[in-house]
Backbone bond lengths (Angstrom), bond angles and torsions (degrees), N, CA, C in turn:
res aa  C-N    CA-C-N  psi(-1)  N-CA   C-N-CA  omega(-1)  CA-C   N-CA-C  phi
1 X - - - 1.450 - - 1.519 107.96 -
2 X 0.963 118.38 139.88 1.575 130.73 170.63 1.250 116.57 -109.00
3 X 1.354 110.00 125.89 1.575 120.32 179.39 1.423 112.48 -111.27
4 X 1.282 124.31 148.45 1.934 132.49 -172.88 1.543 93.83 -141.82
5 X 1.071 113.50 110.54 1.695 107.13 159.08 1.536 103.14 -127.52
6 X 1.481 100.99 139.69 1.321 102.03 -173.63 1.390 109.72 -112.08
7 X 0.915 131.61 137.27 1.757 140.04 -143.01 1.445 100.43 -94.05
8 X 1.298 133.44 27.58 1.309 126.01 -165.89 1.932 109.04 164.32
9 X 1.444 101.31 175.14 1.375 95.34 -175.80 1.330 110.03 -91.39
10 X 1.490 137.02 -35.49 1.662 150.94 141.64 1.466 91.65 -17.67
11 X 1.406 140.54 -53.79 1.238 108.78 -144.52 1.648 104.54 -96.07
12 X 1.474 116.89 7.21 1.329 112.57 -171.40 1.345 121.60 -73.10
13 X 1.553 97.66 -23.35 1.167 103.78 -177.96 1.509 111.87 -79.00
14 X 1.251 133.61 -33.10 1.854 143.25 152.06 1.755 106.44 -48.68
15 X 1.378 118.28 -10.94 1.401 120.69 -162.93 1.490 90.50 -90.72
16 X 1.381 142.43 -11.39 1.572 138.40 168.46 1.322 108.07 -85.09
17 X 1.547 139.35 -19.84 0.798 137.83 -169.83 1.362 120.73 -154.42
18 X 1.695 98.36 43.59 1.777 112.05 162.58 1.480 103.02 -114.40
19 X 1.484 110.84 142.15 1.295 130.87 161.83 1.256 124.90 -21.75
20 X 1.148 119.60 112.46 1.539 102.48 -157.25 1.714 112.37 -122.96
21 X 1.382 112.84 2.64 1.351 136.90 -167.59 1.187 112.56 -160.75
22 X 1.889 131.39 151.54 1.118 134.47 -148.25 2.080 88.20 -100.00
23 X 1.532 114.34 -5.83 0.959 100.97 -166.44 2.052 95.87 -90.18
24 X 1.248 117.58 2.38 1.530 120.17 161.20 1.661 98.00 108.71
25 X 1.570 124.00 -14.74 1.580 127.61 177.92 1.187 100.22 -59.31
26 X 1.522 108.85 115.99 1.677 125.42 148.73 1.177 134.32 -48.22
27 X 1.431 127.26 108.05 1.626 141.05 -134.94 1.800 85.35 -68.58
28 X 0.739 116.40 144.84 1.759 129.83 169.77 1.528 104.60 40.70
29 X 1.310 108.09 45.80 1.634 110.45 177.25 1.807 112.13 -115.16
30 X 1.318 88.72 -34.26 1.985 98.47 172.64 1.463 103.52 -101.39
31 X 0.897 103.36 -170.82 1.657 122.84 -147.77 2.227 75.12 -136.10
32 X 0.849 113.53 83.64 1.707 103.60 -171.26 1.974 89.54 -111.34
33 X 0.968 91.19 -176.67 1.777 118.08 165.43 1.340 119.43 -59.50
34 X 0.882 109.75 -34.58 1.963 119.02 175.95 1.321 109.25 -77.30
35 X 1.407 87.58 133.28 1.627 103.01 164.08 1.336 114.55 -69.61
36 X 1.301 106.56 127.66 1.582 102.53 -168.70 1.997 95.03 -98.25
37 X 1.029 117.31 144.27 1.691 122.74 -179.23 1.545 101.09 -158.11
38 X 1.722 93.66 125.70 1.813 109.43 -159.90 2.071 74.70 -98.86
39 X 1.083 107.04 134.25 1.367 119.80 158.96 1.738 137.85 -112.18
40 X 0.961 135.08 82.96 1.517 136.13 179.83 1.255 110.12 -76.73
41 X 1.791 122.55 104.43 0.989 116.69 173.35 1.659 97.46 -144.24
42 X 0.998 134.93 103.92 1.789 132.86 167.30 1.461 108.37 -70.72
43 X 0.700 134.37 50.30 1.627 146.93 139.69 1.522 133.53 -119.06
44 X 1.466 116.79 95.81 1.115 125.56 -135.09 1.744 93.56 -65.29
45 X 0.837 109.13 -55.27 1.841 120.39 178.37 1.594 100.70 -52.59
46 X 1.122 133.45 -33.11 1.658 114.37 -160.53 1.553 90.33 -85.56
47 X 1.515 123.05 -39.15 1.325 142.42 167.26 1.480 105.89 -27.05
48 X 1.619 102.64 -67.67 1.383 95.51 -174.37 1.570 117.54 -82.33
49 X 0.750 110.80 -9.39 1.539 111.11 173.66 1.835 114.36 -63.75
50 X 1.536 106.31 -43.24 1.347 117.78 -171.36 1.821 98.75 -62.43
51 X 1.982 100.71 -52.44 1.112 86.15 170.16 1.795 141.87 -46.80
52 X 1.049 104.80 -44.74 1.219 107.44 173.17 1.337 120.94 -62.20
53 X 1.212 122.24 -59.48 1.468 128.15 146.85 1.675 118.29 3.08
54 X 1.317 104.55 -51.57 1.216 110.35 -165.48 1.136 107.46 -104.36
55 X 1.466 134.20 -7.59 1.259 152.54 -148.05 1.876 96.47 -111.32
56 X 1.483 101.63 -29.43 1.486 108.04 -173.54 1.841 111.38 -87.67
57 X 1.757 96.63 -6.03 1.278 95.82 -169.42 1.555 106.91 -89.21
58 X 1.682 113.60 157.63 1.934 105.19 179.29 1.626 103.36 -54.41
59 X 1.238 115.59 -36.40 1.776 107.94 -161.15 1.409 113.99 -62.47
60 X 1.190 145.26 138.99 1.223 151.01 149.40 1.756 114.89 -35.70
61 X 1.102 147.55 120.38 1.149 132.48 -165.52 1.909 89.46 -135.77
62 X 0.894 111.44 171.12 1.705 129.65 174.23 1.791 108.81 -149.49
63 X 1.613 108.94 115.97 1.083 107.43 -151.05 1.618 97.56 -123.51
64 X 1.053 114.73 96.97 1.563 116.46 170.65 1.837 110.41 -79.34
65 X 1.203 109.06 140.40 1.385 119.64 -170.64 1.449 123.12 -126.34
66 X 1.273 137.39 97.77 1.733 136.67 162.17 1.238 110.33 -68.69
67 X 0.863 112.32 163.12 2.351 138.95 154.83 1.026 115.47 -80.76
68 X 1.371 137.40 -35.54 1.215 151.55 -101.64 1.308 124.12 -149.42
69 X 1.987 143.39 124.24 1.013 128.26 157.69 1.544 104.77 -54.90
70 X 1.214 153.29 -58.58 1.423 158.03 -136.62 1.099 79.76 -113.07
71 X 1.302 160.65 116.25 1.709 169.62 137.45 1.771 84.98 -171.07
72 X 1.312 109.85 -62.85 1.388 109.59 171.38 1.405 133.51 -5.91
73 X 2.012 75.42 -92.11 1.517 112.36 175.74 1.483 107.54 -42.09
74 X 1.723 125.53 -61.93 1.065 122.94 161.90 1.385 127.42 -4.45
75 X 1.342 106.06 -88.28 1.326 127.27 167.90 1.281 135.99 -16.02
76 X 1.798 106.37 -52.55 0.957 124.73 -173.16 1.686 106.77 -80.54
77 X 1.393 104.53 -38.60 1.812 107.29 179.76 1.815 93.73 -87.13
78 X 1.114 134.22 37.20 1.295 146.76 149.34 1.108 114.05 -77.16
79 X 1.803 100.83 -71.17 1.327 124.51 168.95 1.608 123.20 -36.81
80 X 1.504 113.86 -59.32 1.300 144.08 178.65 1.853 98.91 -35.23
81 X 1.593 99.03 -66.42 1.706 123.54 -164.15 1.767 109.04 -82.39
82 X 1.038 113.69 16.92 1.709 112.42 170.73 1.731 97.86 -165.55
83 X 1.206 112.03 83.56 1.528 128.49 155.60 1.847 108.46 -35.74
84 X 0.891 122.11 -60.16 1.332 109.10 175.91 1.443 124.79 -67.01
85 X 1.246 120.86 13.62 1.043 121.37 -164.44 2.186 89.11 -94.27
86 X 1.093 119.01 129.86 1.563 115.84 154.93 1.402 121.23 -28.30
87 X 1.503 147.65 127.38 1.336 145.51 129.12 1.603 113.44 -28.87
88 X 1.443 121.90 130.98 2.008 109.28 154.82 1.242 95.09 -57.97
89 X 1.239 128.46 -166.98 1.522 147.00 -172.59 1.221 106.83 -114.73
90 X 1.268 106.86 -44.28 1.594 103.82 -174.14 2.069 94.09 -139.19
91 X 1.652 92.47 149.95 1.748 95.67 171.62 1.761 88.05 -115.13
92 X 2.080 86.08 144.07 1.739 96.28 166.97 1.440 100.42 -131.96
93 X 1.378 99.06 106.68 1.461 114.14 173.84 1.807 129.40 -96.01
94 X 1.142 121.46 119.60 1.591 125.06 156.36 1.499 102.51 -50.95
95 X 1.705 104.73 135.17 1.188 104.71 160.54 1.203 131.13 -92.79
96 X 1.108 102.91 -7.88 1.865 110.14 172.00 1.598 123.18 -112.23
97 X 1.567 104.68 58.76 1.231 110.05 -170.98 2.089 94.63 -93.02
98 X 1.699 79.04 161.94 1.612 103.31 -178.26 1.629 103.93 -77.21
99 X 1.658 98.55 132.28 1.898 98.49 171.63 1.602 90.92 105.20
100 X 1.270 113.76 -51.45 1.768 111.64 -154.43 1.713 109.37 -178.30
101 X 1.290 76.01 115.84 1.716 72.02 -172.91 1.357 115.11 -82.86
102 X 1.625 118.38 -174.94 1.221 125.67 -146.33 1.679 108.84 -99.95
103 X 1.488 108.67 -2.63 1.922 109.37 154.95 1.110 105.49 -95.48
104 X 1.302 145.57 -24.39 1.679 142.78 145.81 1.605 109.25 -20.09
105 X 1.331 112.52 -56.78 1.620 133.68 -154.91 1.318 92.67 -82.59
106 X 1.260 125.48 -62.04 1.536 147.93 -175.95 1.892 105.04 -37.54
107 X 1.565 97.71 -59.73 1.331 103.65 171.23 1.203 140.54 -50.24
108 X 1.623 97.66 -28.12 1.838 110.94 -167.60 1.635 99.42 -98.87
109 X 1.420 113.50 -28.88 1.539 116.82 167.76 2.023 105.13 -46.62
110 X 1.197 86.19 -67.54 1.377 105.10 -162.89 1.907 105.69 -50.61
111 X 1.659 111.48 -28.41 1.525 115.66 172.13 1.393 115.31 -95.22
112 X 1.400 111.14 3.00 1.708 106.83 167.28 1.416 106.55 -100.66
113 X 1.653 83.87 141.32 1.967 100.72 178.48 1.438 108.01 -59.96
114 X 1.108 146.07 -46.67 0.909 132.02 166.36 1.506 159.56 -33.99
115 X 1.706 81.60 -50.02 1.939 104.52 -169.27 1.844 91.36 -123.31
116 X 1.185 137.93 -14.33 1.196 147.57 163.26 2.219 105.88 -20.85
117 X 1.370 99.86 -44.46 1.629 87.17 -170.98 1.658 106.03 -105.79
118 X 1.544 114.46 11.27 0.989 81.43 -176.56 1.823 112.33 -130.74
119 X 1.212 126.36 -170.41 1.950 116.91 -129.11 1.574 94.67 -95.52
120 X 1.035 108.15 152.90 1.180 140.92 -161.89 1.883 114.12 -140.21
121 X 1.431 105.94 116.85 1.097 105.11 -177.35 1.927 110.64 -125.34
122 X 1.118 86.34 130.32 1.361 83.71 -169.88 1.622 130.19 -118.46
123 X 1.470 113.79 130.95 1.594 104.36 -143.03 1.853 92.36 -109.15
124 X 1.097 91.93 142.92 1.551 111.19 170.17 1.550 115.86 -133.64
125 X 1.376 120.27 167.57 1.813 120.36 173.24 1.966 86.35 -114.19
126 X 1.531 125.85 -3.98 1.385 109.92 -141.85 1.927 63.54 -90.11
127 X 1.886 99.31 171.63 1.395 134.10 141.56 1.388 136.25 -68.60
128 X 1.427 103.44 -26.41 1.609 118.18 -166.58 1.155 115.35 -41.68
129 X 1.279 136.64 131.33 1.488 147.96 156.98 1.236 118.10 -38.22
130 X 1.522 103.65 -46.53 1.636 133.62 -152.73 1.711 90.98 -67.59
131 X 1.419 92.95 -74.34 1.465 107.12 179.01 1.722 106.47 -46.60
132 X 1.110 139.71 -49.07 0.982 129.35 -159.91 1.721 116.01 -83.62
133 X 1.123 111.49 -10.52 1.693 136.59 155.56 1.311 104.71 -50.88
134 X 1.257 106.25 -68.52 1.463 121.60 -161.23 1.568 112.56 -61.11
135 X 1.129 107.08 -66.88 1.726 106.01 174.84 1.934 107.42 -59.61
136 X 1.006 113.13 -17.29 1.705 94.76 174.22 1.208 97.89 -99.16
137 X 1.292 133.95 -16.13 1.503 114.29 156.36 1.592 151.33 -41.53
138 X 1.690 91.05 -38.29 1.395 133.56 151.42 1.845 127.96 -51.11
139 X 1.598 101.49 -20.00 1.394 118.46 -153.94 1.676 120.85 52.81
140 X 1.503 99.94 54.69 1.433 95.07 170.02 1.617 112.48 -128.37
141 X 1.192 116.41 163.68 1.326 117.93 -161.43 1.937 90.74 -87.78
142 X 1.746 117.81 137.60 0.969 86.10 164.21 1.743 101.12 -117.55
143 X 1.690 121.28 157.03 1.459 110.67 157.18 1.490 120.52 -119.30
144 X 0.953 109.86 174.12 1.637 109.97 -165.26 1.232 111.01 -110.60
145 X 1.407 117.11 103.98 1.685 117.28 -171.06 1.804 99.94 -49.28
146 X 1.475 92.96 136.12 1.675 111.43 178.54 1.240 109.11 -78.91
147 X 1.337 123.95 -170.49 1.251 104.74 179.88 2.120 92.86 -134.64
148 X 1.199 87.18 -2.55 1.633 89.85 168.91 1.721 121.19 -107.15
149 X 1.308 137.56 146.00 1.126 141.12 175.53 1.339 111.38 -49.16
150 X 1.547 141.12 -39.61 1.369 146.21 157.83 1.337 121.56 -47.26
151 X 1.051 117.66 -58.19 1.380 128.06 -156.14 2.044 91.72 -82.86
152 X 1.645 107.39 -27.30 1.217 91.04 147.82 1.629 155.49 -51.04
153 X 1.438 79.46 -29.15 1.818 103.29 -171.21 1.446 89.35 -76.25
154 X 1.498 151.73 15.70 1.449 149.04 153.67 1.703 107.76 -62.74
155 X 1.325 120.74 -34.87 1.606 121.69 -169.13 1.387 100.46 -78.82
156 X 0.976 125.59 -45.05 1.447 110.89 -172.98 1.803 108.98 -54.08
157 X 1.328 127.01 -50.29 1.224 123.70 -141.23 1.576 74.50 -101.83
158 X 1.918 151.30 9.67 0.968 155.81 70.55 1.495 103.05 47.42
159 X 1.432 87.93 -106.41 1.549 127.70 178.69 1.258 124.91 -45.27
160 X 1.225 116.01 -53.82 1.666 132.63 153.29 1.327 89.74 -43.62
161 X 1.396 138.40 -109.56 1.546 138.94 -137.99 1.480 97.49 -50.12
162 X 1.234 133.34 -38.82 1.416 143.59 178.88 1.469 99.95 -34.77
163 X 1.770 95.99 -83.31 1.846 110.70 -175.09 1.189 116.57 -38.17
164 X 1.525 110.69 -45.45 1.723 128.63 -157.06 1.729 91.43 -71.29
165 X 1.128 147.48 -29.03 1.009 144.93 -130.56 1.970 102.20 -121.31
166 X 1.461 111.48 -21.62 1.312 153.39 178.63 1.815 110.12 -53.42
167 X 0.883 123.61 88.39 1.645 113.67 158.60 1.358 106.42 -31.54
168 X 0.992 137.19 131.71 1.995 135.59 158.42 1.191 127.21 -119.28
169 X 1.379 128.49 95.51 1.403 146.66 -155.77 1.545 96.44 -66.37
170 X 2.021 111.06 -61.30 0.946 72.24 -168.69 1.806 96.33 -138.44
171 X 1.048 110.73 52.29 1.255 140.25 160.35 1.308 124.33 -55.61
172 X 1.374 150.72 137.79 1.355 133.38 148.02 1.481 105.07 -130.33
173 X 1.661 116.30 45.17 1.775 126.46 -178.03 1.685 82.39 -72.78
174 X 1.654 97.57 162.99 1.178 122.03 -148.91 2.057 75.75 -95.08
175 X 1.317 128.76 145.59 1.064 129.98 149.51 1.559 137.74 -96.50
Protein backbone atom coordinates (compact mmCIF):
# COMPACT_ATOMS: atom_id res chain seq x y z
CA UNK A 1 0.00 0.00 0.00
CA UNK A 2 1.22 3.44 -0.62
CA UNK A 3 0.52 6.29 1.49
CA UNK A 4 0.92 10.40 0.40
CA UNK A 5 -0.10 12.81 3.02
CA UNK A 6 0.40 16.16 2.25
CA UNK A 7 1.16 18.37 5.23
CA UNK A 8 -0.87 21.29 4.19
CA UNK A 9 -3.41 22.65 1.71
CA UNK A 10 -0.46 23.98 -1.03
CA UNK A 11 0.68 20.61 -1.06
CA UNK A 12 -2.49 18.91 -2.39
CA UNK A 13 -2.14 20.07 -5.33
CA UNK A 14 1.82 18.32 -5.61
CA UNK A 15 -0.22 15.37 -3.87
CA UNK A 16 -1.31 14.14 -7.75
CA UNK A 17 1.98 14.23 -8.74
CA UNK A 18 4.42 13.25 -5.84
CA UNK A 19 6.27 10.06 -5.79
CA UNK A 20 4.38 7.85 -4.21
CA UNK A 21 6.39 4.48 -4.26
CA UNK A 22 10.08 3.51 -4.13
CA UNK A 23 9.34 1.81 -7.46
CA UNK A 24 9.21 5.81 -9.01
CA UNK A 25 5.00 5.38 -9.98
CA UNK A 26 3.29 8.70 -9.58
CA UNK A 27 0.65 8.39 -6.79
CA UNK A 28 -2.78 8.76 -8.77
CA UNK A 29 -1.03 9.32 -12.09
CA UNK A 30 -1.54 5.63 -13.74
CA UNK A 31 -4.52 3.92 -14.01
CA UNK A 32 -2.47 0.76 -12.00
CA UNK A 33 -4.13 -2.29 -10.09
CA UNK A 34 -4.66 -0.53 -6.82
CA UNK A 35 -7.49 0.72 -5.52
CA UNK A 36 -6.84 4.11 -5.23
CA UNK A 37 -8.99 5.65 -1.85
CA UNK A 38 -8.45 9.55 -1.05
CA UNK A 39 -8.98 9.57 2.83
CA UNK A 40 -9.65 12.81 5.07
CA UNK A 41 -9.32 12.01 8.46
CA UNK A 42 -7.27 14.50 11.12
CA UNK A 43 -6.92 11.99 13.65
CA UNK A 44 -3.68 10.67 13.48
CA UNK A 45 -4.59 7.17 15.18
CA UNK A 46 -8.06 6.66 13.42
CA UNK A 47 -5.78 7.43 10.21
CA UNK A 48 -3.62 4.81 11.06
CA UNK A 49 -5.86 2.36 11.96
CA UNK A 50 -7.82 2.69 8.51
CA UNK A 51 -4.44 2.34 7.16
CA UNK A 52 -3.81 -0.79 8.46
CA UNK A 53 -7.19 -1.87 8.01
CA UNK A 54 -6.63 -1.75 4.57
CA UNK A 55 -3.18 -2.88 4.64
CA UNK A 56 -4.59 -6.26 6.21
CA UNK A 57 -6.83 -6.60 3.25
CA UNK A 58 -5.61 -9.13 -0.05
CA UNK A 59 -6.28 -6.01 -2.44
CA UNK A 60 -3.53 -3.67 -3.10
CA UNK A 61 -4.97 -0.27 -2.18
CA UNK A 62 -3.02 3.29 -2.62
CA UNK A 63 -4.08 5.55 0.06
CA UNK A 64 -3.72 9.27 -0.21
CA UNK A 65 -4.47 11.10 3.09
CA UNK A 66 -5.62 14.98 4.20
CA UNK A 67 -6.22 16.62 7.87
CA UNK A 68 -8.43 18.78 6.57
CA UNK A 69 -12.04 19.94 5.40
CA UNK A 70 -10.16 22.40 2.75
CA UNK A 71 -7.10 19.84 1.94
CA UNK A 72 -10.17 17.94 0.75
CA UNK A 73 -12.00 20.43 -0.99
CA UNK A 74 -8.64 21.13 -2.59
CA UNK A 75 -8.26 17.91 -3.83
CA UNK A 76 -11.33 17.46 -5.15
CA UNK A 77 -11.17 20.88 -7.40
CA UNK A 78 -7.68 19.19 -8.29
CA UNK A 79 -9.54 16.48 -9.53
CA UNK A 80 -12.23 18.79 -11.17
CA UNK A 81 -9.08 21.05 -12.99
CA UNK A 82 -6.90 18.17 -14.69
CA UNK A 83 -9.24 15.58 -16.48
CA UNK A 84 -6.43 13.33 -17.04
CA UNK A 85 -5.66 13.06 -13.85
CA UNK A 86 -7.18 9.30 -12.41
CA UNK A 87 -10.37 9.41 -9.96
CA UNK A 88 -9.55 7.30 -6.25
CA UNK A 89 -12.27 4.74 -6.45
CA UNK A 90 -13.67 5.26 -3.42
CA UNK A 91 -13.56 8.64 -0.84
CA UNK A 92 -13.32 7.86 3.15
CA UNK A 93 -14.29 10.79 4.86
CA UNK A 94 -14.46 11.98 8.77
CA UNK A 95 -17.33 13.88 9.38
CA UNK A 96 -16.05 16.12 11.82
CA UNK A 97 -13.10 17.38 10.17
CA UNK A 98 -11.35 20.85 11.03
CA UNK A 99 -11.96 23.91 8.36
CA UNK A 100 -15.02 21.93 6.79
CA UNK A 101 -16.68 19.18 7.60
CA UNK A 102 -17.18 15.98 5.93
CA UNK A 103 -21.11 16.67 4.44
CA UNK A 104 -19.52 19.99 3.17
CA UNK A 105 -16.94 17.61 1.21
CA UNK A 106 -19.63 14.97 0.56
CA UNK A 107 -21.68 17.66 -1.19
CA UNK A 108 -19.08 19.09 -3.54
CA UNK A 109 -18.04 15.37 -4.48
CA UNK A 110 -21.48 14.62 -5.27
CA UNK A 111 -21.62 18.29 -7.61
CA UNK A 112 -18.42 17.49 -9.44
CA UNK A 113 -18.64 15.92 -12.92
CA UNK A 114 -16.20 13.86 -12.26
CA UNK A 115 -16.21 12.19 -8.75
CA UNK A 116 -20.14 12.97 -8.45
CA UNK A 117 -21.04 8.96 -9.00
CA UNK A 118 -18.73 7.53 -7.23
CA UNK A 119 -18.91 5.93 -3.25
CA UNK A 120 -18.25 7.63 -0.50
CA UNK A 121 -18.01 6.34 2.89
CA UNK A 122 -18.35 8.25 5.64
CA UNK A 123 -16.92 7.76 9.15
CA UNK A 124 -18.25 9.06 12.36
CA UNK A 125 -17.73 7.84 16.37
CA UNK A 126 -21.31 9.94 16.83
CA UNK A 127 -24.86 7.72 17.15
CA UNK A 128 -26.99 10.44 15.77
CA UNK A 129 -29.92 9.58 13.63
CA UNK A 130 -29.82 13.11 12.37
CA UNK A 131 -26.41 12.72 11.10
CA UNK A 132 -26.96 9.44 9.82
CA UNK A 133 -30.06 10.70 7.58
CA UNK A 134 -28.08 13.18 6.27
CA UNK A 135 -25.08 11.46 4.76
CA UNK A 136 -27.43 8.68 3.20
CA UNK A 137 -29.27 11.34 1.82
CA UNK A 138 -26.29 12.26 -0.14
CA UNK A 139 -25.99 8.46 -1.21
CA UNK A 140 -23.16 7.79 0.94
CA UNK A 141 -22.43 4.88 2.96
CA UNK A 142 -22.10 5.92 6.50
CA UNK A 143 -19.89 3.69 9.26
CA UNK A 144 -19.46 4.27 12.73
CA UNK A 145 -15.90 4.41 13.94
CA UNK A 146 -15.60 1.32 16.46
CA UNK A 147 -13.95 1.74 19.22
CA UNK A 148 -12.02 -1.63 18.98
CA UNK A 149 -9.21 -2.55 16.40
CA UNK A 150 -11.48 -5.65 15.14
CA UNK A 151 -14.59 -4.45 14.73
CA UNK A 152 -12.46 -2.06 12.68
CA UNK A 153 -11.31 -4.68 10.34
CA UNK A 154 -15.35 -4.39 9.07
CA UNK A 155 -14.26 -1.24 6.61
CA UNK A 156 -12.01 -2.82 4.64
CA UNK A 157 -14.19 -5.75 3.37
CA UNK A 158 -16.62 -2.27 3.47
CA UNK A 159 -14.65 -0.92 0.81
CA UNK A 160 -14.02 -4.03 -1.10
CA UNK A 161 -17.89 -4.81 -1.47
CA UNK A 162 -18.19 -0.98 -2.11
CA UNK A 163 -15.46 -1.01 -5.17
CA UNK A 164 -16.53 -4.55 -6.28
CA UNK A 165 -19.99 -3.36 -6.70
CA UNK A 166 -18.64 -0.04 -8.76
CA UNK A 167 -18.90 0.35 -12.65
CA UNK A 168 -14.98 1.25 -13.47
CA UNK A 169 -14.44 3.36 -16.45
CA UNK A 170 -11.20 3.46 -16.04
CA UNK A 171 -10.01 1.13 -13.54
CA UNK A 172 -8.49 -2.28 -14.13
CA UNK A 173 -8.39 -3.09 -9.85
CA UNK A 174 -8.54 -6.66 -9.50
CA UNK A 175 -12.31 -7.54 -8.37
Amino acid sequence: MVVFEPRDSDAVARAVSAVGSAQGRTYMESYSSSIRVFLAEDNDADAMIVGEVLRTHPADYELVRVKDGEAALDFVATLEDSPTLPTPHIFVLDLHLPKHDGLEIIKVIRASLRCRALPIIALSASDSPQELERVESHSAIYFRKPSDFESYMKLAAVVQNVIRDQPCEESTHER
